[in-house]
N, C-alpha and C positions, 0 to 999 in steps of 0.2 A: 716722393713724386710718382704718380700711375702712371701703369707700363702700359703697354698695349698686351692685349691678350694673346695667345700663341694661335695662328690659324689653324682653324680645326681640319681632320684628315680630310673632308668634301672640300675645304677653302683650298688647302692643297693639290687637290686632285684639280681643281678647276684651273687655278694656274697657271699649274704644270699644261694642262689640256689648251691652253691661252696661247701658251710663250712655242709648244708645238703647232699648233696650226698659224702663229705668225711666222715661223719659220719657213713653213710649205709656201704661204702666200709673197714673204716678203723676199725669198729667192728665188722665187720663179715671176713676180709683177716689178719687185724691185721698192722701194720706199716711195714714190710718185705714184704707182698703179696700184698699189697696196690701199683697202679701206677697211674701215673698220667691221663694214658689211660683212665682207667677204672674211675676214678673220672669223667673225663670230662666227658664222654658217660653218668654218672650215670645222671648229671648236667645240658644235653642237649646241651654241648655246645663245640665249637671247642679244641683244645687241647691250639694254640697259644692265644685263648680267654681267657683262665682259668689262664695261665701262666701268663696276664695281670697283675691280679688281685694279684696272689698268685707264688713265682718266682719258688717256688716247691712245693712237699710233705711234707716235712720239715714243711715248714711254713704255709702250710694248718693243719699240727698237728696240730703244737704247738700254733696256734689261737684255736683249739678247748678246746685243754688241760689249756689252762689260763682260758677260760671263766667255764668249767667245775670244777677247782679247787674250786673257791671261789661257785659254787652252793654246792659242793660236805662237804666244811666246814660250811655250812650255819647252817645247824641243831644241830650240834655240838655246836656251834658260841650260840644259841638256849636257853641252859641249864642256868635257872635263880637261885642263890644262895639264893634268895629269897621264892624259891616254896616251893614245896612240896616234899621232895627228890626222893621221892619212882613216885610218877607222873610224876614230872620233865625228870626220866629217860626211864620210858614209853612212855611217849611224843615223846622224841627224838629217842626213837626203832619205834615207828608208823611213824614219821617222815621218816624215814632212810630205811623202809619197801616201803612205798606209793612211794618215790623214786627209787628202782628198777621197782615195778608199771609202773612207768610213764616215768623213762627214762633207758631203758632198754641196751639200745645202749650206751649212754654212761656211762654205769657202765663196760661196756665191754671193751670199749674202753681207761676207765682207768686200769682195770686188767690189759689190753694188754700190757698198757707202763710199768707196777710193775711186770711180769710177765717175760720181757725184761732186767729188772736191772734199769729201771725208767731213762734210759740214758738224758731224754728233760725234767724233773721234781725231781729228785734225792736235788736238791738244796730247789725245795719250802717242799718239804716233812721234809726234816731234817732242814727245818729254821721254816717257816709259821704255818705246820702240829704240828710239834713238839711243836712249842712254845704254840698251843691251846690245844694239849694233856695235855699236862703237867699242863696247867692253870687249866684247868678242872679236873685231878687228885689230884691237890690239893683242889680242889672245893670236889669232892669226898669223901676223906680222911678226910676232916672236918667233912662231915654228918656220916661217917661210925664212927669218933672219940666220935662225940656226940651221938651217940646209935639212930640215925635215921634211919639210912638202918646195912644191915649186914655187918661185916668188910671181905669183899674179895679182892683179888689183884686188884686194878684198871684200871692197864693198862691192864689186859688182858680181865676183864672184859667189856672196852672198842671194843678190837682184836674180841671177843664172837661176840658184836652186831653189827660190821662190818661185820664178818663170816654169819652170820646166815639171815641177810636180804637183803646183797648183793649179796648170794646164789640163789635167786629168779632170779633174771637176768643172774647173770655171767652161772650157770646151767640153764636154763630154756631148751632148748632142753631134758635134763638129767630130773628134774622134771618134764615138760610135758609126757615124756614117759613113767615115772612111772604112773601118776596121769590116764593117759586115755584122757578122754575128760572133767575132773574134771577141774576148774578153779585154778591153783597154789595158786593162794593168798585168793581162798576160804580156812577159819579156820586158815590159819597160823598167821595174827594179832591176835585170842585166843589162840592159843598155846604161840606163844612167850611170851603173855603179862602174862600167866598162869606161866611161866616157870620163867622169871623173878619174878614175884612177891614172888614166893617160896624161890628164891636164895637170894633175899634182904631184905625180912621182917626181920624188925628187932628184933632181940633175945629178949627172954622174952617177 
């Protein structure tokens, strides 16, 4: 049976140069304002060019959104039942923190498809998402059962550390204009990690 040929380094280079400038467009327009125009122009490259590669907007997302998923569980994925409870979940808040940091764009750019009704990912969230929420809530509720951390709700506990570090990015407009010229993620790893450690030190 014929394979398909392996893309040569220009088909790669083009892409990659694709799925970058759909990034720039589709977290800053959103998947409704986003066209395929404005990709190509972002991209350098003709419109019939990009269409090559990519047959629409559609599947220029949803290439973005699969590779984004599994970075975005990564951290999560992270949380050893072996640690230290109270570490373990600090780790994974500076983890989840350094990630708005560093990909800014694409924290946006998943808000945008959850913010839609998650129409291109509604399926990995309530299968994929769910099934390592849950793994780790029972991971959880074990440390919180043995008097290792404080007993609080886990799943929201979890919803808290989603909220609060992926705030850095999804608002960053909104906190840059409060802050000034102050650097956002100056002092917010000691606050959270301050504010956590209060909420789960364990009693007694």
């Amino acid at each position: 049976m014929p394979t398909d040929p392996a893309p040569t380094r220009i088909q790669k280079k083009n892409r990659a140069a694709i799925l970058e400038a759909a990034l720039n467009v589709f977290s800053a327009q959103g998947f409704r304002g986003a066209t395929v125009d404005q990709i190509a122009a972002e991209a350098g490259l003709s419109k019939p060019n990009l269409l090559y590669y990519f047959p629409s907007k559609e599947a220029m997302h949803n290439a973005l959104l699969e590779a984004l998923l599994d970075t975005w569980l990564d951290p999560l994925r992270a949380l050893d039942e072996d640690g230290d409870p109270l570490e373990e979940i600090l780790a994974y808040i500076r983890r989840k923190l350094q990630m708005s940091r560093d990909f800014p764009r694409e924290s946006r750019l998943f808000a945008n498809e959850i913010v839609q009704g998650a129409p291109r990912i509604h399926a990995a969230l309530s299968q994929d998402l769910k099934a390592l929420v849950d793994d780790k809530v029972t991971l959880l509720r074990g440390w919180m059962a043995a008097g290792r951390i404080a007993p609080v709700h886990p799943y929201h506990l979890i919803f808290s550390i989603w909220a609060l570090t992926q705030h850095y990015a999804d608002f960053d407009t909104q906190v840059r204009a409060v802050l000034g010229e102050e650097d956002p993620f100056d002092g917010a790893e000691a606050f959270i990690d301050t504010l956590y450690r209060r909420l789960l030190h364990p009693p007694g």
